[in-house]
C-alpha positions in Angstrom: -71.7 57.0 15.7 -68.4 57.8 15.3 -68.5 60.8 17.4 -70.1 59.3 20.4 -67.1 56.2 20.3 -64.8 59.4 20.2 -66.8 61.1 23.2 -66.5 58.0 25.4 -63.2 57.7 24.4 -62.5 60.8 25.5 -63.5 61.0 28.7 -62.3 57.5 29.2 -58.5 59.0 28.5 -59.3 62.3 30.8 -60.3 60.0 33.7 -57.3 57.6 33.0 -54.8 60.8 32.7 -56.4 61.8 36.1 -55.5 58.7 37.8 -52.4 57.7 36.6 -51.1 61.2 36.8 -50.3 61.8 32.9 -49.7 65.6 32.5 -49.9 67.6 29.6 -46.4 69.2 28.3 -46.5 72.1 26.0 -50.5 73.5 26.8 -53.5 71.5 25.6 -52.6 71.3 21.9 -49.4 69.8 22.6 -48.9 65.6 20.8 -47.1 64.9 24.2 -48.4 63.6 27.3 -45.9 62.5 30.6 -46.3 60.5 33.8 -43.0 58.9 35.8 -43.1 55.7 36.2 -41.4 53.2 37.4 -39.5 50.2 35.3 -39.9 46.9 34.8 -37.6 44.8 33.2 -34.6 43.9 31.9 -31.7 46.2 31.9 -31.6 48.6 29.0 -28.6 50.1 27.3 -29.3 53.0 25.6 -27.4 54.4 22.4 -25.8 57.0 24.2 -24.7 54.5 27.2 -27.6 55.6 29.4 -28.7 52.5 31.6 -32.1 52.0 32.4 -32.3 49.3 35.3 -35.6 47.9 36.8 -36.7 50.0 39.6 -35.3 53.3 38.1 -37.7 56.1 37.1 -38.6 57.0 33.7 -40.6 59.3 31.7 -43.6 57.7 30.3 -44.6 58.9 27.0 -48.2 59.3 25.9 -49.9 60.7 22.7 -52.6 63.7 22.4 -54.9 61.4 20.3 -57.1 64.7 19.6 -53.8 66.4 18.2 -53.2 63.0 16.0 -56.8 63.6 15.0 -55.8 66.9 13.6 -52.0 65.8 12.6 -53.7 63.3 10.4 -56.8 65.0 8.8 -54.8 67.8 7.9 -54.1 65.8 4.0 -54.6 62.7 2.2 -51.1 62.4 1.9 -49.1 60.1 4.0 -45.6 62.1 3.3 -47.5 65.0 3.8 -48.8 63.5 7.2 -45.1 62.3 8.1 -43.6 65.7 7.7 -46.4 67.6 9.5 -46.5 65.3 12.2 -42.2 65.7 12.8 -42.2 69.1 12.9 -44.9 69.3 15.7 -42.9 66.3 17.5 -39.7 68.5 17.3 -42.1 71.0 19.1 -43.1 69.2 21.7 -39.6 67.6 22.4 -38.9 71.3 23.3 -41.5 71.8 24.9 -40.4 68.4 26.5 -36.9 69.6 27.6 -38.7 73.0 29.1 -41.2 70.8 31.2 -38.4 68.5 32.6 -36.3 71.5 33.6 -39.0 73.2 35.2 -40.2 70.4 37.2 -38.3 68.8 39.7 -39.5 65.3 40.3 -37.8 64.9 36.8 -34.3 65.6 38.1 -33.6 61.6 38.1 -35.2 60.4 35.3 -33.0 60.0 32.4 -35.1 57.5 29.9 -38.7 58.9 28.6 -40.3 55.8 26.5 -43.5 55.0 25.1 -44.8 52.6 22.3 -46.6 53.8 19.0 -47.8 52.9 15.7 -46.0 55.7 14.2 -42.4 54.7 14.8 -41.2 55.7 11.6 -38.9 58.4 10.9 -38.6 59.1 14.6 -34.7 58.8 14.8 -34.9 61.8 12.9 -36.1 63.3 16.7 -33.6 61.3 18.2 -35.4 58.4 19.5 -34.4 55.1 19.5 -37.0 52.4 18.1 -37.0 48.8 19.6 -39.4 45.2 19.3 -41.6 45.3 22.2 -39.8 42.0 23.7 -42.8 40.5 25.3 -45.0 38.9 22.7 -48.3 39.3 24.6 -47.4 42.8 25.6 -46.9 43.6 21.6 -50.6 42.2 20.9 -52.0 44.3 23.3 -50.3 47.3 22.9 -50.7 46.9 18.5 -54.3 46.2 18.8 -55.1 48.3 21.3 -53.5 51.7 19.5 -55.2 50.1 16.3 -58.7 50.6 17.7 -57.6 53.9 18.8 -56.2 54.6 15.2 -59.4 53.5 14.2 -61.4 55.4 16.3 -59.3 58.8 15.8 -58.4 58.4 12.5 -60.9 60.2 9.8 -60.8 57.0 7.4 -61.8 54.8 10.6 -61.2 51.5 10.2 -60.4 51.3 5.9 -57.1 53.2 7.6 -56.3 49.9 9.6 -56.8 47.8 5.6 -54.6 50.0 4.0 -51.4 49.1 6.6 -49.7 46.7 8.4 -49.3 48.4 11.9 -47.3 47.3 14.7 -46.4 49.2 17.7 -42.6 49.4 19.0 -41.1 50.8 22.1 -39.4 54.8 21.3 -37.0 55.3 23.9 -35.0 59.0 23.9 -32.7 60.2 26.8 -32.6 63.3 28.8 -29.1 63.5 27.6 -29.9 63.2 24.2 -32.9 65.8 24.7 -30.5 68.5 26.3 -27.8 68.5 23.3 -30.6 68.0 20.9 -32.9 71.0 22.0 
């Protein structure tokens, strides 16, 4: 059962990739997944003193949920898990800065966000983690990734018993990217 909810899934996320233009950085196996966007909101101040205004471009972030498949099956450990899964990230922020170079139509886009359950130790990368502001937007964002942690997630859904999850916005900036990596 669980294979066919990944299938669907699947194909779901290839033809939602397709039409919202998410790419693939890094080759297949990559955990990171791009589309520009354009933002709505209020007026961000990043750590660095990068502004993000509404109307300005900005990476949008997306997780390989077949890599997070892998990231997270690879042990029963959590710590094990964690340390696994920032050394891949560290990868793919390279492979990040390499894709963003390369490709033009990033050339004014200085913010690259996304929201995740797994917000922890991210700083580490040099993200930035923030509340998702909008309560209704937090509901739907934390349940949402928590059926796809379910789904993805070898354990199913006794992982979603075990933890409290709640997803939060990780913001980094091409500035912080370029003296980073």
């Amino acid at each position: 059962m669980k294979k066919i909810f990944i299938y669907i899934w699947s194909l779901w996320e290839f033809i939602f990739a397709k039409l919202n233009r998410i790419h693939t950085v890094g080759g297949h196996d990559s955990e990171i997944r791009i589309a520009i966007k354009k933002y709505k909101g209020e007026k961000l101040l990043l750590k660095d003193g990068t502004v993000l205004n509404n109307g300005d471009k900005f990476g949008e972030l997306h997780l390989n949920n077949k890599v997070l498949t892998e990231i997270t099956s690879s042990s029963s450990s959590p710590i094990a898990v964690g340390i696994i899964a920032l050394k891949r990230f560290k990868k793919s922020i390279k492979a990040l800065k390499t894709y963003i170079d390369e490709h033009h139509e990033f050339d004014d886009v200085n913010v690259f966000m996304g929201y995740t359950l797994f917000n922890e130790g991210v700083e580490m990368l040099g993200f930035e983690v923030r509340d998702i502001k909008s309560p209704l937007e937090k509901f739907i964002v934390t349940h949402y990734e928590m059926l796809l942690l379910a789904i993805f997630h070898p354990d199913g859904f006794k992982r979603l018993r075990d933890n409290k999850f709640t997803s939060k916005m990780v913001l980094i900036t091409k500035n912080t990217i370029n003296s980073r990596y």
